[in-house]
FINUDO-421166 format. One record per residue (C-alpha): residue number from 1; z, y, x. Coordinates in nm, 2 decimals, always signed. Each point is the difference from the previous one (the first is absolute). Example, Ala and Ser with C-alpha at 12.3 -4.5 7.8 and 13.67 -1.06 7.14 Angstrom:
REM FINUDO-421166
   pos       pz       py       px
     1    +0.78    -0.45    +1.23
     2    -0.07    +0.34    +0.14
***
This chain:
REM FINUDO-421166
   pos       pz       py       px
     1    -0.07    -0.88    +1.01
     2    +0.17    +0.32    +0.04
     3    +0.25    -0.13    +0.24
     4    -0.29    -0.14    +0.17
     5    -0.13    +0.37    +0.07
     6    +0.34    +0.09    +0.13
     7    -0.01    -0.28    +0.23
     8    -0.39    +0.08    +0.13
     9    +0.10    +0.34    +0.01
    10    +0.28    -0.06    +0.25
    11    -0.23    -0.25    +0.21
    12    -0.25    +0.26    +0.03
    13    +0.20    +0.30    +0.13
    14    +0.18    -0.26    +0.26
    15    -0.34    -0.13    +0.12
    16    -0.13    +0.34    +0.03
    17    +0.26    +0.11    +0.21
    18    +0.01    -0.33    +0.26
    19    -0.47    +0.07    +0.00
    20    +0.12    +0.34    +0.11
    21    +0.23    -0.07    +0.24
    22    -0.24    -0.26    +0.15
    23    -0.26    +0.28    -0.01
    24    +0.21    +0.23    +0.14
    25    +0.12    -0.27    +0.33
    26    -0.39    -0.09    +0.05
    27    -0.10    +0.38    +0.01
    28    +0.29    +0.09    +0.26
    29    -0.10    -0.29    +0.20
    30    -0.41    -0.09    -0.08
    31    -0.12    +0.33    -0.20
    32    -0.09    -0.22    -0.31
    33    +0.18    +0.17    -0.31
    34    -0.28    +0.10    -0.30
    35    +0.02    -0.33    -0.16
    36    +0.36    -0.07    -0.01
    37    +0.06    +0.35    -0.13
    38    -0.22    +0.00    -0.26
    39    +0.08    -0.32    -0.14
    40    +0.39    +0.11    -0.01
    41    -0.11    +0.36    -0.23
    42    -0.23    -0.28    -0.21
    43    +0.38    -0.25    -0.02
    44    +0.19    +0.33    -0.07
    45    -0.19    +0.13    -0.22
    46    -0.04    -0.36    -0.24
    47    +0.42    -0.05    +0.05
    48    +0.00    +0.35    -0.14
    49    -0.24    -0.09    -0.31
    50    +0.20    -0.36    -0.03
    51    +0.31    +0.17    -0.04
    52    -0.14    +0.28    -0.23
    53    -0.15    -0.31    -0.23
    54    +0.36    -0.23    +0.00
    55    +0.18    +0.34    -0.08
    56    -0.22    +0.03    -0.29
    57    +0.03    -0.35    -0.09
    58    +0.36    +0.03    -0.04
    59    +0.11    -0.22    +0.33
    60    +0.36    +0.12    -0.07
    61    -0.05    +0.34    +0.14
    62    -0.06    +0.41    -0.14
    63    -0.28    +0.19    +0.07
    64    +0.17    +0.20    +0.21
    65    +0.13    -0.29    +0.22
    66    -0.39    -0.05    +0.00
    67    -0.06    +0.29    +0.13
    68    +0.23    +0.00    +0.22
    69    -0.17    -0.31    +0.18
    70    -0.32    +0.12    +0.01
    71    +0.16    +0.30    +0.15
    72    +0.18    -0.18    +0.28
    73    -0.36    -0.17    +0.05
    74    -0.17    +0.31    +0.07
    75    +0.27    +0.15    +0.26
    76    -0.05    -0.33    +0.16
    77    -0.39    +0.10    +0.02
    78    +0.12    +0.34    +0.07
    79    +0.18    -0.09    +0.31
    80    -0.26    -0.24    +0.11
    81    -0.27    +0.25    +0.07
    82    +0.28    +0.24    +0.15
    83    +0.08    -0.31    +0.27
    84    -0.39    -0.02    +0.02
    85    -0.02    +0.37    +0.04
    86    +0.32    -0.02    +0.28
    87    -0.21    -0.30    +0.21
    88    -0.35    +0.16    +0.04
    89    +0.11    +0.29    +0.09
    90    +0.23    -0.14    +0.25
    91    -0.35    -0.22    +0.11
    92    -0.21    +0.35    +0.03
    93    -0.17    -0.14    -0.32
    94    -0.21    +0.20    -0.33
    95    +0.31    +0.09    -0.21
    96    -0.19    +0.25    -0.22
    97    +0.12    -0.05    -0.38
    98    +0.30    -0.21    +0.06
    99    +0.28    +0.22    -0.09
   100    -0.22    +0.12    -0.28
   101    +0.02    -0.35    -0.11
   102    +0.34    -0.05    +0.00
   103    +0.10    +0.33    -0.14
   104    -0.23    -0.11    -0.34
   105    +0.18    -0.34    +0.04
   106    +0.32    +0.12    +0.05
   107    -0.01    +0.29    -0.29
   108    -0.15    -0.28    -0.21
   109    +0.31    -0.27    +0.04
   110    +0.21    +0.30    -0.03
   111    -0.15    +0.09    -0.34
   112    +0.00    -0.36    -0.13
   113    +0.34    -0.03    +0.07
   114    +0.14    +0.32    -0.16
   115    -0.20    -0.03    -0.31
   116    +0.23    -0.25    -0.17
   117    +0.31    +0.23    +0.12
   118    -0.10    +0.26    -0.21
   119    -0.20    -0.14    -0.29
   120    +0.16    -0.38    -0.04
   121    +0.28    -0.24    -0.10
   122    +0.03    -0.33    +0.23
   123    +0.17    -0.14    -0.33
   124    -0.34    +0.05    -0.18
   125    -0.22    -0.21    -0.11
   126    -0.33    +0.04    +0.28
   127    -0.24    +0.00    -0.25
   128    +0.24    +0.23    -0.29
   129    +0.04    +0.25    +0.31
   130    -0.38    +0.07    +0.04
   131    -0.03    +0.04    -0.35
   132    +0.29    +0.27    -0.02
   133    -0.14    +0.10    +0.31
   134    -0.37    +0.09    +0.03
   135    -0.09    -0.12    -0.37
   136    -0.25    -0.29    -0.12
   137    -0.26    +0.02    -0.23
   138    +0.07    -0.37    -0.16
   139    +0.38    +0.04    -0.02
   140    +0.16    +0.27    -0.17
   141    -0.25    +0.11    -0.23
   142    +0.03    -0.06    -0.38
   143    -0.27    -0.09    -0.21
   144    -0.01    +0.06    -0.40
   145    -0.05    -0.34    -0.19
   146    -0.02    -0.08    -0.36
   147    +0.15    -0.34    -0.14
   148    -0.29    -0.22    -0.12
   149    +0.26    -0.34    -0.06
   150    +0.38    -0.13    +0.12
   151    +0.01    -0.37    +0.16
   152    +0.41    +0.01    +0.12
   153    +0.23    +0.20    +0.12
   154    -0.14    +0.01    +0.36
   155    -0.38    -0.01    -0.09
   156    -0.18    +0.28    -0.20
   157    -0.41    +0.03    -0.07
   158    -0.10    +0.37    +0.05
   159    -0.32    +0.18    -0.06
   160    -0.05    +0.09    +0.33
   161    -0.37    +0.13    +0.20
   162    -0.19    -0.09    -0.37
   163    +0.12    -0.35    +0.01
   164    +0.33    -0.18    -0.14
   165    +0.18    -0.12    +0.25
   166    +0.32    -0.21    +0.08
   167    +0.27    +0.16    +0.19
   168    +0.26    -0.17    +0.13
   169    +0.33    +0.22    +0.10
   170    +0.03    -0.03    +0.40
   171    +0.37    -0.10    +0.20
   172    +0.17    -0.14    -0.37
   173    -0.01    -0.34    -0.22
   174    +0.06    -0.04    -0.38
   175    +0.11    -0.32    -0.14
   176    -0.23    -0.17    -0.16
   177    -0.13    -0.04    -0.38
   178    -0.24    -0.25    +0.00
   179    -0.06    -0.20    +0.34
   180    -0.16    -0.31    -0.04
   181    +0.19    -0.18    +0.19
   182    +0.37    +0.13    -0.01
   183    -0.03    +0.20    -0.32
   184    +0.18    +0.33    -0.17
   185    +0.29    +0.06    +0.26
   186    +0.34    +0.22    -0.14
   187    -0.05    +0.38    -0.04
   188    -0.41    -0.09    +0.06
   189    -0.04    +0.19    -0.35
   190    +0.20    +0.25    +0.02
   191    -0.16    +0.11    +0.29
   192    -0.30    -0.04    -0.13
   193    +0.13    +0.24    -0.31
   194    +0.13    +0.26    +0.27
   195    -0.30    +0.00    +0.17
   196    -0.21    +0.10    -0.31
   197    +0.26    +0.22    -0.08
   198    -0.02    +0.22    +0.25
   199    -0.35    +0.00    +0.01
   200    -0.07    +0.08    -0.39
   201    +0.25    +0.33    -0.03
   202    -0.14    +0.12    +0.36
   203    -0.23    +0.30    -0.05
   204    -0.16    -0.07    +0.35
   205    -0.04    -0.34    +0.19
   206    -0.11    -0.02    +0.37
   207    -0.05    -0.26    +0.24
   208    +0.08    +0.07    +0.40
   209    -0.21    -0.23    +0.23
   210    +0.22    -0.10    +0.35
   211    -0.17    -0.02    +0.39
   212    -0.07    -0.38    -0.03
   213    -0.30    -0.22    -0.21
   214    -0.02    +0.17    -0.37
   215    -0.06    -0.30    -0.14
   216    +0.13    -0.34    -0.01
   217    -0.17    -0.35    +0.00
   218    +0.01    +0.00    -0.35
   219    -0.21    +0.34    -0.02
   220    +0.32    +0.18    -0.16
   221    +0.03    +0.30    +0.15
   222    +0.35    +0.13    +0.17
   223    +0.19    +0.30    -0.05
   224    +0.32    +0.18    -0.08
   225    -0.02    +0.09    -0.39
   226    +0.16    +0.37    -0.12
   227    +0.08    +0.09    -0.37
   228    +0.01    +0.35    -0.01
   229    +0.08    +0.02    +0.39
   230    +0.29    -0.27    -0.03
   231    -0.08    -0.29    +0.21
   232    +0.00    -0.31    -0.27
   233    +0.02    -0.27    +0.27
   234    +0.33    +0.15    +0.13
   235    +0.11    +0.02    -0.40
   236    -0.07    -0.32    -0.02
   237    +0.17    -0.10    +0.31
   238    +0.30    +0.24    -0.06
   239    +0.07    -0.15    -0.35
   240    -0.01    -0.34    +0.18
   241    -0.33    -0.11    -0.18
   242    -0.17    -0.06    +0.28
   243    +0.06    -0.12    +0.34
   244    -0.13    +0.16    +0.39
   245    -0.26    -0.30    +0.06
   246    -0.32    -0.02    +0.20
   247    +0.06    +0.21    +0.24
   248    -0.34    +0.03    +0.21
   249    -0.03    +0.27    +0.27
   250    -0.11    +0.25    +0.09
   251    +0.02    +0.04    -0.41
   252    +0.38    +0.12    +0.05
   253    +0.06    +0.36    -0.09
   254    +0.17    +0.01    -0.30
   255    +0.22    -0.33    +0.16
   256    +0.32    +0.18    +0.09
   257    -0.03    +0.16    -0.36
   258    +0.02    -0.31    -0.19
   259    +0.25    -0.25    +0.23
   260    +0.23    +0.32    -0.09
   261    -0.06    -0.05    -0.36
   262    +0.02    -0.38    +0.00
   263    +0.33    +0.02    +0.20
   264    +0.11    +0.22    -0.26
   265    -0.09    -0.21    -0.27
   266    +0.18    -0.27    +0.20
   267    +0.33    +0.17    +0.02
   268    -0.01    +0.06    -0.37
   269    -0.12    -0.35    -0.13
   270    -0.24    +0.11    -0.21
   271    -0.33    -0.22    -0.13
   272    -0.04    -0.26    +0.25
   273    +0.30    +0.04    +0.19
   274    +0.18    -0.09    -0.32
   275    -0.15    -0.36    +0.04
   276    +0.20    -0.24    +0.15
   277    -0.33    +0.01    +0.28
   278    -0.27    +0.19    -0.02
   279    -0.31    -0.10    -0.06
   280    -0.24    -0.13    +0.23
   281    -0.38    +0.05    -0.10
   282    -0.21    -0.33    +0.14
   283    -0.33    +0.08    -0.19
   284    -0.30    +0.21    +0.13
   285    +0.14    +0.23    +0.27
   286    +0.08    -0.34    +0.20
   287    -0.06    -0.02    +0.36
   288    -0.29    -0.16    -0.01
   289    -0.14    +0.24    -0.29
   290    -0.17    -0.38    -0.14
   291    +0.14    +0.08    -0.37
   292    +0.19    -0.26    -0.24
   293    -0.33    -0.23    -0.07
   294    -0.22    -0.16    +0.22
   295    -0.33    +0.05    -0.23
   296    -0.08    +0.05    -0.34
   297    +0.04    -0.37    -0.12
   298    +0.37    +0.09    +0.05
   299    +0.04    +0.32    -0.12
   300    -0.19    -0.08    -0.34
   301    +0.31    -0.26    -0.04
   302    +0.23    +0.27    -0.05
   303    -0.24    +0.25    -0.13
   304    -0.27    -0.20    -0.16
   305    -0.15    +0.39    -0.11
   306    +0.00    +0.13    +0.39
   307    +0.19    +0.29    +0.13
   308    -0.11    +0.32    +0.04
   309    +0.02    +0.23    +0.30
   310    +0.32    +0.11    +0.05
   311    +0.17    -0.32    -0.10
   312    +0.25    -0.16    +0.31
   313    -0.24    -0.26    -0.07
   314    -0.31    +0.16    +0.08
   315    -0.21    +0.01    +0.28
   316    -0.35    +0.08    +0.09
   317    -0.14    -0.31    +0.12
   318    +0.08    -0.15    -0.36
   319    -0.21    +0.31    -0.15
   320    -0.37    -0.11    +0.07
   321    -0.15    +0.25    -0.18
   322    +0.20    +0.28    +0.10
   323    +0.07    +0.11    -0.34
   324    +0.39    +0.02    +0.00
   325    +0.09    -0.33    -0.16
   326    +0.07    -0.33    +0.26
   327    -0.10    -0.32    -0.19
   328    -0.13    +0.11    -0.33
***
């Protein structure tokens, strides 16, 4: 999709130049212009939002390359209502405004395309470099929590907004305890331990919410987690208890932060990169987010008791009556 953007983006600029330049020919020669030229400031001006929206969605380029797009788009407006301003004047015609209108146009581009000069890295994350840039409200902030329950070492229930709520740790992957279907992987419960760890001698624990969805299809909500300000998911990561998995933008800014870590980890063998492979989780994060059992008649033969929320296993469809346990 977001090389899709790039593409349209690119298709629109190019058509809005040929509409103007068959505007331009038919005004020289018949007088009929309006149309044309405002249908290529209408393509200039989606290209320009097109690009914007694939820069944002990561097509493989910076914010400020981005910028620097829209930028060129603009100066191509810019110039447009110059040549327009150059060929009704030569015609004797009402040229009141033009220049105006290409001076705002051409201050405009200029602005764009300066902006990432002095306030941006191309080798940025897009979405990272507006956050570092102008702020966000939903990313960077930390929220106080209190630990209501531990499920494993990547999933944690918080009392969060009056409720209890699952959290699961955004960009990593734990091995597993107890899936249903492929069972307690190597170092599952030690990270498991570490993750409790960490969180029972903090003083304060915080959750940090990223730019994308909060939550996930399993109503578990997604964050960074701190323990007294250190990061556990890079801990974890770092310590090679956890692998970079599930990476969904624009929910990236912390990214670089932890591939570092993990490379680290790598380098030095520890936890997973010990193994002769590392693991490979196959249960609920799959791509198709369907879970290990179909319905209940199949979970119940593994866990005749039901699971409760929080459980690999678990999964909201199975929990009729919404009360935190699938199956009972």
């Amino acid at each position: 999709m977001d090389l899709l953007f790039l593409v349209l983006s690119f298709l629109a600029a190019l058509a809005a130049v040929v509409v103007f330049g068959v505007g331009l020919f038919k005004y020289v020669g018949q007088g009929e212009h309006r149309k044309a030229w405002q249908m290529s400031l209408m393509m200039i001006t989606a290209a320009s939002v097109l690009a914007l929206m694939a820069t944002l969605m990561d097509a493989g380029l910076s914010l400020g390359t981005g910028f620097m797009m829209m930028g060129i788009y603009l100066l191509l407006a810019a110039v447009g209502i110059l040549l327009v301003y150059i060929v009704k004047r030569a015609r004797n015609d009402d040229v009141q405004g033009y220049v105006r209108y290409a001076a705002i146009m051409m201050l405009a581009a200029l602005a764009v395309m300066i902006l990432p000069l002095f306030m941006m890295d191309d080798a940025e994350s897009p979405v990272r470099e507006i956050n570092e840039t102008f702020g966000s409200e939903e990313a960077g902030e930390r929220i106080p929590v209190e630990v209501a329950s531990f499920v494993d070492g990547d999933t944690t229930k918080f009392h969060f907004e009056g409720e209890t709520a699952s959290f699961r740790y955004l960009l990593i992957d734990t091995p597993e305890t107890n899936h249903p279907r492929i069972g307690e992987q190597p170092l599952g419960k030690e990270a498991s331990a570490r993750t409790k760890e960490l969180l029972e001698e903090a003083e304060e624990i915080e959750v940090e919410f990223d730019v994308g969805p909060r939550q996930d299809h399993y109503e578990r909500y997604l964050a960074y987690v701190y323990a007294d300000g250190d990061m556990v998911n890079e801990i974890l990561v770092r310590e090679g208890l956890a692998q970079v998995k599930y990476v969904n933008p624009p929910s990236t800014t912390h990214l670089d932060q932890l591939e570092e870590a993990e490379q680290e980890a790598e380098a030095e063998g520890l936890g997973i990169w010990s193994l002769e492979r590392p693991y490979d989780s196959e249960g609920e994060e799959s791509e198709t987010g369907s879970g290990a059992f179909r319905n209940c008649t199949e979970l119940r033969e593994v866990h005749p008791d039901g699971v409760a929320e929080g459980h690999p296993a678990y999964t909201l469809q199975m929990d009729g009556d919404r009360d935190g346990m699938a199956c009972e």
